[in-house]
N, C-alpha and C positions, 0 to 999 in steps of 0.2 A: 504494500500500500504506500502510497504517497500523497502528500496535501500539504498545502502552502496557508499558513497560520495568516487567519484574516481575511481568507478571498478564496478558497474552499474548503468543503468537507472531508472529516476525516473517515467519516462513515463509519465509526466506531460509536459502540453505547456511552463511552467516557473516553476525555481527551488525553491522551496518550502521554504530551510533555514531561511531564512532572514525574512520570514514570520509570521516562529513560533515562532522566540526570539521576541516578540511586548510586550508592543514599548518599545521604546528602547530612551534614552534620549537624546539631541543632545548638542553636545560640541562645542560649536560656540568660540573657540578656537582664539587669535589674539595673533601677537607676533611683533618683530620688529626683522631686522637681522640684521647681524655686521657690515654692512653699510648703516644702518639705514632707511630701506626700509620696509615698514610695510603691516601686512598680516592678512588677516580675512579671514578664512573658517570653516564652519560646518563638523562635523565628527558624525556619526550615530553609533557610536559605544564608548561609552563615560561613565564613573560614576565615584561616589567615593566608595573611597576603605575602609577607616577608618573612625571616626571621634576624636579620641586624639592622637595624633594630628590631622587634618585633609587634608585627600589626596585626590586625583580624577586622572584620568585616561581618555588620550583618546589615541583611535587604527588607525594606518591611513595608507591602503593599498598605494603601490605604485601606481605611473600612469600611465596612459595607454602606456607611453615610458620608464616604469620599474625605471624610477626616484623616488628618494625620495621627500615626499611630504613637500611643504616650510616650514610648520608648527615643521615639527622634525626638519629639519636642522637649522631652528631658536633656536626654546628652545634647543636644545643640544648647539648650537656654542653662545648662550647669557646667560643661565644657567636660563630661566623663561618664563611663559608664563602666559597670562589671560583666563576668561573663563566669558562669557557674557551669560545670558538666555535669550534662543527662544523661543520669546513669539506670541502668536496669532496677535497682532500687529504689529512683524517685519517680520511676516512669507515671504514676497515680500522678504525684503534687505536678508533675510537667505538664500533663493533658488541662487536670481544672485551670493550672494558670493561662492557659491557652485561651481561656473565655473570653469574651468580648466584654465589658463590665467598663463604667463608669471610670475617669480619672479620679475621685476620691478614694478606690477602691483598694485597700492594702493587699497585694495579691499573695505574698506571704505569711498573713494571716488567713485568707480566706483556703488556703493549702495548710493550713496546720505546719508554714514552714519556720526554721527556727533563723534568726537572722547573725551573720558574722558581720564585722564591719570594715568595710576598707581599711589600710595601715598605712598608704603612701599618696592618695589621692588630695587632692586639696580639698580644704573643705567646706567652704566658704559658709555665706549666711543659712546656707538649705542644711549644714551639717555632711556628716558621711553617708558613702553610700553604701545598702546591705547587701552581704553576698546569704547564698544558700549554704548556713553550715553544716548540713549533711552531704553536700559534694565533695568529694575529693580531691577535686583538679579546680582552681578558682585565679583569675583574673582581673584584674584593676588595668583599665583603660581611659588615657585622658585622649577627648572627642578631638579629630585630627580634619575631617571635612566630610562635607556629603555630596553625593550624585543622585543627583535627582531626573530618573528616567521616567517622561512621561506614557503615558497607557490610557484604557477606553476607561471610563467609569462603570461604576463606582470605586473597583478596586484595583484597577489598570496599573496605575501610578504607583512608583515605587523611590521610593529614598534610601538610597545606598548607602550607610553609615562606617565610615571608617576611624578606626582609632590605633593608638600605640598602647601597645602593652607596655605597664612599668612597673607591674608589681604582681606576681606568679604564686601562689598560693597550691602548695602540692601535698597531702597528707601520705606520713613518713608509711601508712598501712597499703598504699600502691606501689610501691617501689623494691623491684625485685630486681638485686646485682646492678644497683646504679639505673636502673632505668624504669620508666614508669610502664606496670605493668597493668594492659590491656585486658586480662585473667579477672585481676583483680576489679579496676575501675567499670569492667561492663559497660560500655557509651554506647546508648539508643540512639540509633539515625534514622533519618524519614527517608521513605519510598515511594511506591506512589499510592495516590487514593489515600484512604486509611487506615494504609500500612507503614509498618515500623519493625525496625531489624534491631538485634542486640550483635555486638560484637564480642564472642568469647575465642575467637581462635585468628591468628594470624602464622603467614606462613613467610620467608624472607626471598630477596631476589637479590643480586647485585649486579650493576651496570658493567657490563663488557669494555674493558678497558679503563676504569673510573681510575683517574689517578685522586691522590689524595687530597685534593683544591674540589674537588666534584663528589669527594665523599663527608667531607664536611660541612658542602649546602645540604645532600641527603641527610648528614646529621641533623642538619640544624646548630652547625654548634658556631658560635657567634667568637667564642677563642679562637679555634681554629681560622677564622674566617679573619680577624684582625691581626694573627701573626704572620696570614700570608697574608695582605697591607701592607702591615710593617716590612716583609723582606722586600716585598716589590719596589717600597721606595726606597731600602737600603741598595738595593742593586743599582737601581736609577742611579742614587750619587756616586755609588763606587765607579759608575761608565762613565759619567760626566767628570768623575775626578781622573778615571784613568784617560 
């Protein structure tokens, strides 16, 4: 089958997109607004972008009454936000924060969630912002810009939110021989319709030929990634000096 999104049919009973991009990781995103009114929701459309520094990204369609959703107009009007992972354990408290419900609405209460509180964020007149302290793996992000791609109504439009991570929040019960172990944390991703995957098993692959400048972006390791910097410009001056 084949069909062009907006100007024909797919001739399927449900629209297929959302299906083939799986899974997709979930950005259980919480913020506080600038009257100090605090917000938890999950966004299906979520990653990081870099890692030195490191960034993430989450997309958040408007809603069904073409509003913006609390999550942007927080981190934009507070300049931060956190990002909590959804884990096979909170999958319950993920879904109810999912609801659609009122800006006064403490979505951490109304989940029976228990709140942690930023450590490195600024914090101005709204106070800190709470993370979920039954996740395991937690995030502090100051708001860095947004892309705002427009779409049909109601809920077309979409506000691409990007930030820097500056503060990594990792509980010492995930961590198997120096690395964070997937076993343990369980991360629920969205697929398509209303479905959702748990991850308990991963298997490894390595690039053919990867020297080791291309295995410490795969790491992710932001050391490694600065010593080679630093030799690239120590060699620079040694050629200019020699």
């Amino acid at each position: 089958m084949f069909y062009e999104p907006g100007k024909t049919e797919h001739g399927l009973p449900y629209d297929p997109f959302k299906a083939c991009v799986v899974p997709r990781p979930i950005g259980w995103i919480s913020t506080v607004s600038s009257s100090g009114i605090y917000n938890l929701a999950p966004f299906s459309q979520f990653n990081n972008l870099t890692f030195d520094p490191p960034y993430v990204m989450f997309s958040a369609n408007q809603t069904t009454t073409s509003m913006r959703k609390d999550s942007v107009v927080n981190a934009e009007s507070t300049g931060k936000f956190c990002w909590s992972l959804a884990t096979w354990d909170l999958r319950e408290q993920v879904n109810i924060s999912s609801e659609e419900v009122p800006p006064d609405v403490d979505e951490f209460e109304r989940a029976e969630l228990e709140k942690e509180w930023s450590a490195v964020l600024p914090e101005g007149k709204e106070g800190k912002v709470p993370m979920v302290k039954a996740s395991p793996v937690k995030f502090e992000c100051l708001y860095h810009s947004t892309v705002r791609l427009p779409g049909n109504p109601p809920m077309g439009t979409v506000d691409v939110i990007i930030g820097r991570v500056v503060g990594i929040h990792v509980s010492d019960d995930v961590i198997t021989d120096g690395k964070v172990d997937i076993t343990k944390t369980q991360p629920i991703a969205r697929c398509g319709y209303y479905q959702y995957a748990v991850v308990r098993e991963t298997f490894d692959m390595i690039i053919p030929g990867m020297n080791e400048l291309i295995r410490s972006g795969m790491e992710g390791s932001a050391k490694k990634n600065k010593a080679a910097a630093e030799g690239s410009q120590i060699a620079e001056v040694l050629s200019k000096a020699g």
